[in-house]
Each structure stands twice: as C-alpha cells, then as structure tokens.
N, C-alpha and C positions, 0 to 999 in steps of 0.2 A: 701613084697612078691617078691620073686628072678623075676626078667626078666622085671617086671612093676614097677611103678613109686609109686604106693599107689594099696590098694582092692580095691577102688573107680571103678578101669578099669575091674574088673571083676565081677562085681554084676547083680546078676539074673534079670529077666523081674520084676518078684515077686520084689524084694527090690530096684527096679528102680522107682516101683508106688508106694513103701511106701515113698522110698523119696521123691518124685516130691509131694505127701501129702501135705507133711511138710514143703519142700520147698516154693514151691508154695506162701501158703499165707505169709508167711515171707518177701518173695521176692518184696511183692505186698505192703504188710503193711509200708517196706523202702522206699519202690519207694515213695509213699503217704507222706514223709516227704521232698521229691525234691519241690519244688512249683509248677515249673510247671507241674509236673509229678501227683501232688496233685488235680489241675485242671483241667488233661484229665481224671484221675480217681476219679473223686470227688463221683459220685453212686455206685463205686464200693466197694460193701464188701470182704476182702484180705480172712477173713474164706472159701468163696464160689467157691474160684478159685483154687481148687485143683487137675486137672488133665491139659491136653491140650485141651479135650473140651470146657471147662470152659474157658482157654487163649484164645482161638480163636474166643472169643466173645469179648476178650477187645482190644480197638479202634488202630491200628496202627501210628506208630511216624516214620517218613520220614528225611531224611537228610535234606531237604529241608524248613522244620518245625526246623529243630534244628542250622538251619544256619539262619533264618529270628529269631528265638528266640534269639539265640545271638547278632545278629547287635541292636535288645531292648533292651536287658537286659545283658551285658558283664560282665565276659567274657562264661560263660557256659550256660547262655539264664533260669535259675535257675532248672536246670536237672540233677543238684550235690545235694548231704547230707551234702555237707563241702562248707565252704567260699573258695572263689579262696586260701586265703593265707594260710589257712591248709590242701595244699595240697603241696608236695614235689617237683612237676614239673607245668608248663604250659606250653603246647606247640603250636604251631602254623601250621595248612596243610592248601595246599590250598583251596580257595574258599572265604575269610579266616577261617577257623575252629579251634577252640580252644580245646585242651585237656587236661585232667587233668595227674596227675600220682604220684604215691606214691613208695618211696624205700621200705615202711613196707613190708615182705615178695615176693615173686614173683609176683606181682600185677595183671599184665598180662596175668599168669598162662600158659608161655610158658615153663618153667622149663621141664614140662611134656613131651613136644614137642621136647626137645635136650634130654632125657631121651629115648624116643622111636628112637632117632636118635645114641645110642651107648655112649653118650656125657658124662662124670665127670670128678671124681677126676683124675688129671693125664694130661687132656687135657688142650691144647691151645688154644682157639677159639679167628681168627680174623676175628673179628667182624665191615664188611663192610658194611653195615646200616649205614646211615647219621645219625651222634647226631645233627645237626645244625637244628633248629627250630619244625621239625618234630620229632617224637618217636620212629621211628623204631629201634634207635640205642642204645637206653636206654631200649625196649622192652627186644633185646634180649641180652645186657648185664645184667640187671635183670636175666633173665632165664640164664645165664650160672654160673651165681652167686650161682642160685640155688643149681643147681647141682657141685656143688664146684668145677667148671674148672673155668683156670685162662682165663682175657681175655685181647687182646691186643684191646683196643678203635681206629681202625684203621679208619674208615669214607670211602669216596667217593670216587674217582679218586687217583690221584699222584700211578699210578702203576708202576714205578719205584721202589719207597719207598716202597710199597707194597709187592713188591717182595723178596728187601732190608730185611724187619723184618720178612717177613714168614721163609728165609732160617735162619736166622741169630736166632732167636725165635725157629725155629724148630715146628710151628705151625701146627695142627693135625685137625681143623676142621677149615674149612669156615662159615659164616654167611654173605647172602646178598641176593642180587636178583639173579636170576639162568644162567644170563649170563655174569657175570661181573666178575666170578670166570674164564671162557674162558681165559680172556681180560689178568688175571694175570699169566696164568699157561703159554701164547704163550709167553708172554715177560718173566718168566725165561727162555723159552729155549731159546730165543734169547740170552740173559744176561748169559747163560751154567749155569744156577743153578737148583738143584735138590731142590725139597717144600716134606713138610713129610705130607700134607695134604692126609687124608684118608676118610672125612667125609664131605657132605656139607647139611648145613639145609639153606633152601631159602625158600625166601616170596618174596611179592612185582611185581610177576610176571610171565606170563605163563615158564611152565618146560618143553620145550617140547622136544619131545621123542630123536628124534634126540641128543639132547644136553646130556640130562639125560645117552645115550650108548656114547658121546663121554666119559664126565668125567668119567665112568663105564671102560671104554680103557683103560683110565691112575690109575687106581686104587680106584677110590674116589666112595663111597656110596654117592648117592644124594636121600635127601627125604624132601617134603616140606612141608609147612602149610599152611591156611587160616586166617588169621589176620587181625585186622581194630585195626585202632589207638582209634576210639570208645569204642570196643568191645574188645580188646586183642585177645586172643586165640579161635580160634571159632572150627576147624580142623586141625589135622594133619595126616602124612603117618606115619603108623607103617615100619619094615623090609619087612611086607608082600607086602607091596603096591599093596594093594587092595583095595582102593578107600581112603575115607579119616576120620578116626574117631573123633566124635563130641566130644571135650571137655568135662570133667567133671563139669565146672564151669557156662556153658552157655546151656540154650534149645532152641533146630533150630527147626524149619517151615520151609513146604515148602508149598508156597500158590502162585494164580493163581496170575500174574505182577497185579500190582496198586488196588490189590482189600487184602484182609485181610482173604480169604477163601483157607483153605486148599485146596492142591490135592487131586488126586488119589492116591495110593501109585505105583511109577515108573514113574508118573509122571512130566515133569520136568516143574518148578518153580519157584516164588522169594523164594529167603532165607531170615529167618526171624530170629530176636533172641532175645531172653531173658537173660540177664546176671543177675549172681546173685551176682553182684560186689555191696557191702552196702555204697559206695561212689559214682559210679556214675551206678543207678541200671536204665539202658534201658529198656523196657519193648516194646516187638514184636517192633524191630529195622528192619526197612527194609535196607536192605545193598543196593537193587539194583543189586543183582549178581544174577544168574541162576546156580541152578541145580538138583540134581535129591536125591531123599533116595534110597541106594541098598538093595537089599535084606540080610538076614543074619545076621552074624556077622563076622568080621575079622576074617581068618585065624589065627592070632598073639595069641592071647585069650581074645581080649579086647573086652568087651561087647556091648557098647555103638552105638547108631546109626550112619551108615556109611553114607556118599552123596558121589556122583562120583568125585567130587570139582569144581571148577569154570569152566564154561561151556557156560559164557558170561555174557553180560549187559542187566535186562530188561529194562535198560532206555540206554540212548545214551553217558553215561557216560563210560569213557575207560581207563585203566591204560596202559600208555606209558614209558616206562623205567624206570618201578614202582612207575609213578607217577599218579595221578588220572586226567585227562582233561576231563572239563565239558564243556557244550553247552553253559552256563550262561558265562563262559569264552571267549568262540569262542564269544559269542554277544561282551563282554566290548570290544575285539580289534577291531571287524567289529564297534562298535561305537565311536573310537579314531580316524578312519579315513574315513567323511562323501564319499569319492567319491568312496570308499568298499560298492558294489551293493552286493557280497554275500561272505562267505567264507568257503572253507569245509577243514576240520582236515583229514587225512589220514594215517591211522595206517599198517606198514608192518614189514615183519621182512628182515634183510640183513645178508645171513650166520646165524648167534645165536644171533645177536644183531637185539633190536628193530629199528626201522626209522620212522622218522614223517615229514610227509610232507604238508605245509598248502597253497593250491588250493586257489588264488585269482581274483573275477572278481573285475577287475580296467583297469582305463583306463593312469596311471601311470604305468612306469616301476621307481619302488622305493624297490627294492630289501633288500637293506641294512635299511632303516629305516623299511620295514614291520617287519625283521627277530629281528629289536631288540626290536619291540614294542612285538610280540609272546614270546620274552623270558620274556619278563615283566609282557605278561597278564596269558599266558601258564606255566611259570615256566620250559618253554623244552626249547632247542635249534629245529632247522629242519629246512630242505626248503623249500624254498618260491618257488610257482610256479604263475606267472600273465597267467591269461587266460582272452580270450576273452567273453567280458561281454552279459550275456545269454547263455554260455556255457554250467554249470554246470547243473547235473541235477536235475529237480525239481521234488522231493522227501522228503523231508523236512530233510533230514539228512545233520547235519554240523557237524559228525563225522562219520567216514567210517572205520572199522576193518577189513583190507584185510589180517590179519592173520588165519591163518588154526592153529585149537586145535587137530585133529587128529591124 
C-alpha cells in the first residue's frame, strides 16, 4: 500500500477486534511455554483472554520482577521461548539486564518506524546508537536493513570522525538520541563541511521542541520513537506528528502507576505492553513511563492507537543522556561510601544537551574519587556537588528531573 509500510497500519476498529481475537490467546498460549511466564500464568486459559478486558485481568510483570528473576535464573530469569544460545544476540543494560535479539527478520519491528520516517532504498543512515553491550545500535541497524538503506555502524562520540564519514559517505539520515545530532552538525561547521543529512529518527531521549525547530532550520525532518530494549518498538511519529502511533506488533495500556487497572480514557497513566514477539513474549509489561491515549486517529492514515508519548517516570527512574538511572543505583554508590549520609541524582538540560549532577551530603571533600565511583555505579559522567550534611531535602526523592517537556 503506497505511502505505508504494510495494510496492517490501516485496518478498521472492526478488523482490529478480529485480530486482537486471534491474537490474544496465541499470544498467551507462547507466553505459557517461558517458564517463568508459565508460573504467573499458570490458571490462566489462553482461549478466554480475547479482548483487553480479558488482558487487564492478567497479573502485571514489573522490571523489577524481571531483574531479581534474572540474578536466579540467568541470563533472561526464564521469560524466553529459546535457550540463551539460540538466540542471535545477548545484551547487557544497566541495572544489569540482559537481552535477547535475533538478526531473523526485523526483530524489533522498527523497520516500520524508519518507513514512517521517508527512510529506504537509496539512503545512508548513520547510525549513532551504541552497538557496545547495549541494543540500541543493533535495534536500529536491523530496521534500516529492513528497509534496504545502507548503514554506516557509526556508535557514540569521536565526533570528529563522525563528521569525517557523514560528509565523506554523503549520509542522508541520522539515527541516535535527539541531541547528539546538534553536537555533529556545529563541529562540521566548525570543520566548513556541508552533511547531506535530511532526516533524523531518534530515540533514547526527550525531543524537545526547541531542538526539533532547530534541526527543522537546517533542513533536516526530525520524528522519533518509543522503544525498550525489552520490548522493541512500542510507538512512533508518523509526518503528521500528531502524537505517537502504537506499533503494530505490541498492545499498550494505559493504567493507574503500580496498580494494573486501566484509565479513563484521557487519562494519564503507566504504560503497559504486551508484545506479541514468540521468543521473548511479555505479557502487560510495565515500562514505568507515563502517558496519555489521544483521541482519534492520525491525520497520516494510520489507524492504530495514538498516546501523546513519554510524559515522564511513574517511578523515580529517569533517562539521562539516554540512559536509564535508577534509585537502586543511587543506593550501591551511597553504599561504597559509609560516611555518604544521603545522595540525590539531578536531571537538567544545558542548551540541547542533557547534565547531571549528583548532590552529596559528606563530610569529605573527595570530588574526584566520588565522580569516578558514579561513573562506575551510574554509567554517566556528571558533577559532583558536597553539601552540607542535613541539607538536602527530605522528600524521599534520590532523583530529581528538573527538565521541562513543554
């Protein structure tokens, strides 16, 4: 079908509830061969669960459950359909959390998502997602595969070289996190090179408005996704950018934080999901992220349920220069160093770039050994700030998002 990726993206209400029918207990009856997936479903019959009434009665799986299942049972805590070693990839995010991934077809199912972004044959996508331990970088070389653009496997920093192969490549889309493209495009003009970049798909991190009309200045269409290295493709922005449509592969909830009960509809919520991936099939996944169902449908033509997209944390977990820092985190450093009375994570933005800065009461001034133990427990670089002990405030928050989504 000209302009979409597959019919899939245009199918009626009517043929939406025939599938989810069908789907449904398919979905349900795989999961039921994970083990442990087998165990929280164990009275469940897969025939009875054929709509989202039905889903919204079976029990919620927490990250939190699939990280303490794994330090038992490694490496995937038994919430795969395949042995670790037939699977294509394993990967590693923090906390530690282990991932699977397969090269079979687009795994991920972001193919879609560089599809709605103008993306194929023809193009270059450098592709700035880190391959090193984590998936993001594999995610969405997978999806540019799909769509038969070549890609350069560029990774993280060395923005010299970065700039180096974009002009030199003649490279036509970007993929990374939404502020890292900035970081390339001011050092070619530093370096007087023109970049043929017309296109940026990003993940990994707030898109905010600001940034989105800068690259918009210079020529480049910016449109992003919603993605977990759990869950692959959960949303993306069609041209229209009017909110963000739900994947064809996965079904989203939205439900009241730490409880497993839908909304209202408009009302805003945890996001839940269900993927209907037959190797590692999740079943109401709570992400931890907040947001809303819009009305409608896409202007674009695509059918599918829209959310506004990420719209914060309902737990106190926060992604920092598209990385995820947890509380459970903030504890291991606060417990490397006994005479650490408290310590609080502080999220901001500087210009288009993230900053982090970690708020210590001590009664040492040890600057350089705090900042290298937080790159060790945190996985970030940031400042260290010592304060005076009893300072901070007592709130129970040991991470703080002084960023604006507006």
């Amino acid at each position: 079908m000209a302009g979409f990726y597959d019919d899939l993206e245009t199918r009626d209400a009517e043929e939406r509830a025939e599938w989810l029918s069908q789907a449904l207990p398919a979905a349900i009856g795989r999961a039921k061969t994970a083990p442990a997936l087998a165990r929280m479903l164990r009275d469940v019959d897969p025939d009875q669960i054929r709509d989202r009434e039905a889903l919204a009665l079976l029990p919620v799986i927490r990250k939190s459950e699939l990280t303490e299942a794994q330090r038992k049972n490694p490496p995937f805590g038994g919430f795969t359909t395949r042995l670790a070693a037939e699977f294509d990839h394993i990967f590693q995010s923090p906390g530690p959390i282990y991932e699977p991934g397969r090269r079979e077809g687009d795994w991920w199912r972001l193919g879609r998502f560089l599809h709605a972004c103008g993306v194929g044959r023809g193009d270059i996508v450098q592709n700035c997602f880190a391959y090193h331990l984590t998936p993001a970088g594999m995610m969405f070389d997978s999806a540019a595969r799909a769509v038969d653009a070549a890609v350069l496997p560029a990774g993280t920093g060395q923005t010299d070289l970065q700039v180096r192969a974009a002009a030199d490549l003649g490279s036509t889309v970007y993929s990374g996190t939404p502020d890292f493209l900035k970081v390339i495009l001011e050092r070619a003009d530093e370096l007087g090179e023109k970049l043929s970049i017309t296109r940026a798909a990003v993940s990994g991190g707030a898109l905010f408005p600001s940034l989105r009309e800068f690259y918009a200045s210079r020529g480049i269409t910016t449109q992003q996704c919603y993605a977990t290295a759990d869950l692959g493709n959960i949303a993306y922005e069609s041209k229209a950018m009017d909110g963000m449509i739900v994947d064809e592969g996965v079904i989203v909830e939205i439900v009241r934080p730490g409880t497993g009960d839908p909304v209202a509809e408009g009302e805003v919520g945890e996001v839940l999901v269900t993927t209907l991936n037959p190797d590692y099939p999740l079943v109401r996944f709570a992400t931890g992220d907040l947001s809303v169902v819009l009305p409608g449908t896409s202007p674009c033509g695509r059918t599918n349920m829209r959310i506004k997209g990420w719209m914060g944390r309902a737990d106190q977990t926060t992604k920092i220069k598209g990385m995820f820092v947890r509380p459970e985190q903030v504890a291991s450093f606060v417990a490397r160093h006994p005479e650490i009375a408290r310590a609080r994570v502080i999220a901001e933005r500087e210009g288009e770039m993230d900053a982090m800065t970690v708020q210590i009461e001590s009664p040492r001034v040890a600057n350089g050994e705090y900042a290298a133990s937080i790159a060790d427990t945190l996985k970030l670089k940031g400042r260290v700030e010592i304060v005076t002990p009893g300072s901070l405030p007592n709130d129970g928050l040991v991470i703080e998002d002084r960023r604006k989504y507006d």
